[in-house]
C-alpha positions as CSV (number, residue, x, y, z in Angstrom):
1,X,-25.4,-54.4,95.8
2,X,-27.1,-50.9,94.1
3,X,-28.2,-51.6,90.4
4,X,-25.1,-49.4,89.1
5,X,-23.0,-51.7,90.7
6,X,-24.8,-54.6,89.2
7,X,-24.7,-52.9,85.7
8,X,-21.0,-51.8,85.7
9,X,-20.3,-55.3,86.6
10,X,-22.1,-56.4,83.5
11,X,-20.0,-54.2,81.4
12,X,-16.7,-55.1,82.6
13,X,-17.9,-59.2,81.8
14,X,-19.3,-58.1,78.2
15,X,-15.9,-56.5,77.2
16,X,-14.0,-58.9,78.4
17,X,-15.4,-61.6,76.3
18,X,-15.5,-59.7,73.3
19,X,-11.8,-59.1,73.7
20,X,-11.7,-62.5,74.4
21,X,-12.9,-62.8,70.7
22,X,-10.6,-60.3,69.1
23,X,-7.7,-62.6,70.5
24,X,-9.4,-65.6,69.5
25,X,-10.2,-64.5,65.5
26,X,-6.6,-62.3,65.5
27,X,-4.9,-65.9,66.4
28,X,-6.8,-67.4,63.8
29,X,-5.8,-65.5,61.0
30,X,-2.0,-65.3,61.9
31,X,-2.1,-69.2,61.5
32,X,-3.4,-68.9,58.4
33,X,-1.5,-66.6,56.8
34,X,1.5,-68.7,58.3
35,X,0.2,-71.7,56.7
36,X,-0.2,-70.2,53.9
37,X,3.4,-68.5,53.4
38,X,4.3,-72.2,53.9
39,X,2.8,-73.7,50.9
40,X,3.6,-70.7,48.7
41,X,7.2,-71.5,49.9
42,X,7.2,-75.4,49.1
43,X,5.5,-74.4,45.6
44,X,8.5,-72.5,45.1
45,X,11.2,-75.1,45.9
46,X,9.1,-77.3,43.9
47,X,9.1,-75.8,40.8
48,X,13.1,-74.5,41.0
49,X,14.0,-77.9,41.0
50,X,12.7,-78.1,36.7
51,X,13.6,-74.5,35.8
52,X,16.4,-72.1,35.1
53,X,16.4,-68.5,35.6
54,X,15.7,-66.6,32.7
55,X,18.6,-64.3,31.4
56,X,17.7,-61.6,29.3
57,X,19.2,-62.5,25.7
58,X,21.0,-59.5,23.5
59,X,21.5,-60.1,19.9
60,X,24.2,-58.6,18.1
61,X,23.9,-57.8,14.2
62,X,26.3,-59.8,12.3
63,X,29.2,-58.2,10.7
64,X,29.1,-60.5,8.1
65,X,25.3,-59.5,7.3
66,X,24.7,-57.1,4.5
67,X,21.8,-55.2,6.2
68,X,23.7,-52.3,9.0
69,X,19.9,-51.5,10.4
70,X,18.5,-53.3,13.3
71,X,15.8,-55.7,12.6
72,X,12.7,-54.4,12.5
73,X,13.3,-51.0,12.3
74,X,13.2,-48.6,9.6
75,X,15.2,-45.3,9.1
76,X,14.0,-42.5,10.4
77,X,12.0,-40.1,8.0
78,X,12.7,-36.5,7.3
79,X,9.8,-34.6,7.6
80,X,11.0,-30.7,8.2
81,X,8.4,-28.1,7.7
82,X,9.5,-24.4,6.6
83,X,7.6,-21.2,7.5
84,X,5.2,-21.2,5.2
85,X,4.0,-24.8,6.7
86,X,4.7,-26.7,3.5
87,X,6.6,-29.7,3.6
88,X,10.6,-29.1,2.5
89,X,11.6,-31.8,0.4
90,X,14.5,-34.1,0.2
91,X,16.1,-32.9,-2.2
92,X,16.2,-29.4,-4.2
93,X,13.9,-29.6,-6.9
94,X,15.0,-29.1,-11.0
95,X,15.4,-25.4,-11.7
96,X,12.2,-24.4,-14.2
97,X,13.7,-21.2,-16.2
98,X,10.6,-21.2,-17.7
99,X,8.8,-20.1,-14.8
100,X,11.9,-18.1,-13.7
101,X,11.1,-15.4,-17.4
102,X,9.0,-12.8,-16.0
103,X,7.9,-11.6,-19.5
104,X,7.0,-15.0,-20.7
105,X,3.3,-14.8,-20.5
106,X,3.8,-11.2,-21.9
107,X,2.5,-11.1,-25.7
108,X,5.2,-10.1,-27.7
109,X,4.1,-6.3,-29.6
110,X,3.0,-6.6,-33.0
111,X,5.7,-3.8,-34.0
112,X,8.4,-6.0,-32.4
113,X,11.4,-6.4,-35.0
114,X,12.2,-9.5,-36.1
115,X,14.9,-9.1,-38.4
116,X,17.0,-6.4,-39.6
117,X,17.6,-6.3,-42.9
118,X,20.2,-4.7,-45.0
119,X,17.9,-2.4,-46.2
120,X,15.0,-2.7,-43.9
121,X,13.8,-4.6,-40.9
122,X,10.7,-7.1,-40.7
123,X,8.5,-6.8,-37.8
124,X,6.2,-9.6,-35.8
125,X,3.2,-8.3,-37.3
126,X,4.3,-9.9,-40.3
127,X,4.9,-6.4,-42.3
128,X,8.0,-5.4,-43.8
129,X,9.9,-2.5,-44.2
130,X,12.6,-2.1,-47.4
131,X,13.4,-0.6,-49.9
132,X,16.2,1.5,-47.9
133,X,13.8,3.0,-45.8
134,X,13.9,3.6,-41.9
135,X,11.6,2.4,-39.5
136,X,9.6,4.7,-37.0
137,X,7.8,2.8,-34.4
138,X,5.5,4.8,-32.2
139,X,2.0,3.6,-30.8
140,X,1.8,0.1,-31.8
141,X,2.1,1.2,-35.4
142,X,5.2,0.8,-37.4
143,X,5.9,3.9,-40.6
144,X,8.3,3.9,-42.8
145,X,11.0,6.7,-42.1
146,X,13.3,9.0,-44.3
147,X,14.9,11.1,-42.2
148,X,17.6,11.9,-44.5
149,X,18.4,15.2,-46.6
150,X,19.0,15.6,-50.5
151,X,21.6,13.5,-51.7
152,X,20.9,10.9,-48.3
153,X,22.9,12.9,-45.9
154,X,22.3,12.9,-42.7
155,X,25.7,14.0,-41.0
156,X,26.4,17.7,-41.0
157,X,29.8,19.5,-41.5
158,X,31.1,18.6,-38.1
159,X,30.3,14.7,-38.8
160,X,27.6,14.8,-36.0
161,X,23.8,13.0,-36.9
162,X,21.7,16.2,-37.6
163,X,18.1,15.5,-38.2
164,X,15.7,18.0,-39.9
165,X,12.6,19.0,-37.6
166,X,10.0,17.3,-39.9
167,X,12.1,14.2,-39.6
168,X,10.0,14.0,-36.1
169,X,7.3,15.6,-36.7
170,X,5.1,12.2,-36.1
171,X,6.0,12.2,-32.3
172,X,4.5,16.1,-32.0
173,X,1.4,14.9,-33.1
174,X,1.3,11.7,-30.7
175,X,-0.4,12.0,-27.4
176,X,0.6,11.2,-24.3
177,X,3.9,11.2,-25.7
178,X,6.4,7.8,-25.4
179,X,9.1,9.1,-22.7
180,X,12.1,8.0,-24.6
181,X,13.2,7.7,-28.0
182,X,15.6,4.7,-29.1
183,X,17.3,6.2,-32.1
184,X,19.5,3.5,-34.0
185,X,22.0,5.5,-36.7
186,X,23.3,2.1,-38.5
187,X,25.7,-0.1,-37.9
188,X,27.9,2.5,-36.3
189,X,26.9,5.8,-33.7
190,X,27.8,9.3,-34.0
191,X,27.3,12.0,-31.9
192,X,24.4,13.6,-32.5
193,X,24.4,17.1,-33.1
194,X,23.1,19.8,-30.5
195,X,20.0,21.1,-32.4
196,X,18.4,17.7,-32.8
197,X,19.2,17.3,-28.8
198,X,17.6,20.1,-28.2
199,X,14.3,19.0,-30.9
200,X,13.8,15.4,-28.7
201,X,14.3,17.3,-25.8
202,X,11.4,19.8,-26.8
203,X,8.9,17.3,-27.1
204,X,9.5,15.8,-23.6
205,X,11.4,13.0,-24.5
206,X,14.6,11.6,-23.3
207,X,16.9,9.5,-25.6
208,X,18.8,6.3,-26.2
209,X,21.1,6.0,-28.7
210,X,22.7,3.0,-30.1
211,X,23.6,1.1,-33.5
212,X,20.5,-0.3,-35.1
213,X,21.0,-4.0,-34.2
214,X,21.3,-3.1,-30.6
215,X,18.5,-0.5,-30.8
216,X,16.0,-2.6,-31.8
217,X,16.8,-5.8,-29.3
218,X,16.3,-2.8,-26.6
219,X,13.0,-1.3,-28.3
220,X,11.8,-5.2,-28.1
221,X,12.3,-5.8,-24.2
222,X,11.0,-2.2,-23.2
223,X,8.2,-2.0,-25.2
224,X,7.0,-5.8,-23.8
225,X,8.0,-5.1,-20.6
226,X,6.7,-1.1,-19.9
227,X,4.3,-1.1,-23.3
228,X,4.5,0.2,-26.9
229,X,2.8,3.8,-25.8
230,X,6.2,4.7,-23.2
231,X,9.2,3.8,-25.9
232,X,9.1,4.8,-29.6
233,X,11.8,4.0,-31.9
234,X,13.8,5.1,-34.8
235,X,15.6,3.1,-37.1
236,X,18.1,3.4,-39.9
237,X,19.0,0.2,-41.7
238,X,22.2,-1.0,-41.1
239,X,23.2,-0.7,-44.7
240,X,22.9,2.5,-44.7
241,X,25.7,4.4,-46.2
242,X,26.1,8.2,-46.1
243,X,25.5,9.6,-49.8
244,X,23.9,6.7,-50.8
245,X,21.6,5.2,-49.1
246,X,20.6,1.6,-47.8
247,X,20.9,-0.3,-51.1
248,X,19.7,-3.9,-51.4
249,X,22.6,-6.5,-50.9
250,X,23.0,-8.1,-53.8
């Protein structure tokens, strides 16, 4: 025999008793597993013979409970966020009208009126005006006004309010100028005549007119909302009679 003969020979006999040990250690391990299904099996008859299969269990609230939630649970919390990120609450908050008045940080002017007399008018400032006179309110200051010819007329033959030009000759010398005038003629309003239009209009003004109660509420909200330098104000007191004058009440 040549020595590849010899050493092929050899192979074959090697490989055959390996796979002679495969087959032996494959056997092996299929009896144990076997034997070990087995047991596992008998463990499990064992222990069915003492238990019960467990069944899963619902409880049902009681009608007769007061509680409608589900035990241990709570309710589910609102928690909605608006645009600006803030958290929107539950419920609308109290209206504040203090915070809702624009002008209530606003110092009220010292020439605001306070009370209009018979036959004057009382300001914040704490000055007063009587006597029958009118008020002229320009610049933060308050003067008192007599508008009024000889014999206290100021209506002319047409029954229009006709004022003389030195009656406002105060707002000529005034700069910068208010832009409108609130003219209150009493406790009634006439027309007012064309030359006195034409006066107010000559000084760059425009004008308001109203009864003197009403005239001054308005000269109070413009001149704390826009300032006391844009609105000026004249007033007659709302006793005011024509011929005779604003005469203390008695």
């Amino acid at each position: 025999m040549t020595i590849a003969t010899i050493r092929s020979t050899m192979c074959l006999r090697a490989a055959s008793r390996t796979l002679q040990r495969v087959e032996s250690c494959s056997n092996t391990i299929t009896s144990t597993r076997q034997l070990w299904l087995r047991r596992q099996s008998s463990s499990l008859q064992h222990h069915s013979n003492y238990t019960t299969p467990i069944r899963s269990a619902v409880f049902l609230p009681n009608s007769s409970s007061s509680s409608s939630h589900a035990f241990h649970t709570t309710a589910a919390q609102r928690n909605t966020m608006g645009h600006n990120n803030e958290r929107v609450p539950d419920q609308a908050p109290t209206t504040d009208f203090g915070r809702m008045d624009m002008l209530g940080q606003t110092p009220t002017p010292s020439t605001s009126v306070d009370v209009c007399m018979h036959d004057g008018f009382a300001f914040n400032s704490g000055v007063h005006i009587d006597g029958g006179d009118g008020a002229l309110l320009v610049g933060g200051e308050a003067f008192a006004w007599r508008p009024w010819r000889e014999g206290h007329k100021l209506l002319n033959a047409k029954g229009q309010w006709d004022l003389p030009a030195e009656a406002l000759g105060l707002l000529g010398l005034v700069w910068p100028r208010p832009d409108l005038l609130i003219i209150g003629m009493g406790k009634e309003i006439r027309p007012m005549s064309p030359e006195t239009k034409r006066l107010i209009s000559s000084l760059g003004m425009r004008v308001d007119i109203l009864d003197t109660r009403n005239a001054a509420s308005q000269f109070n909200l413009l001149a704390t909302e826009r300032g006391v330098d844009n609105v000026a104000a004249a007033l007659i007191p709302i006793g005011w009679r024509e011929g005779v004058g604003a005469e203390k009440s008695s």
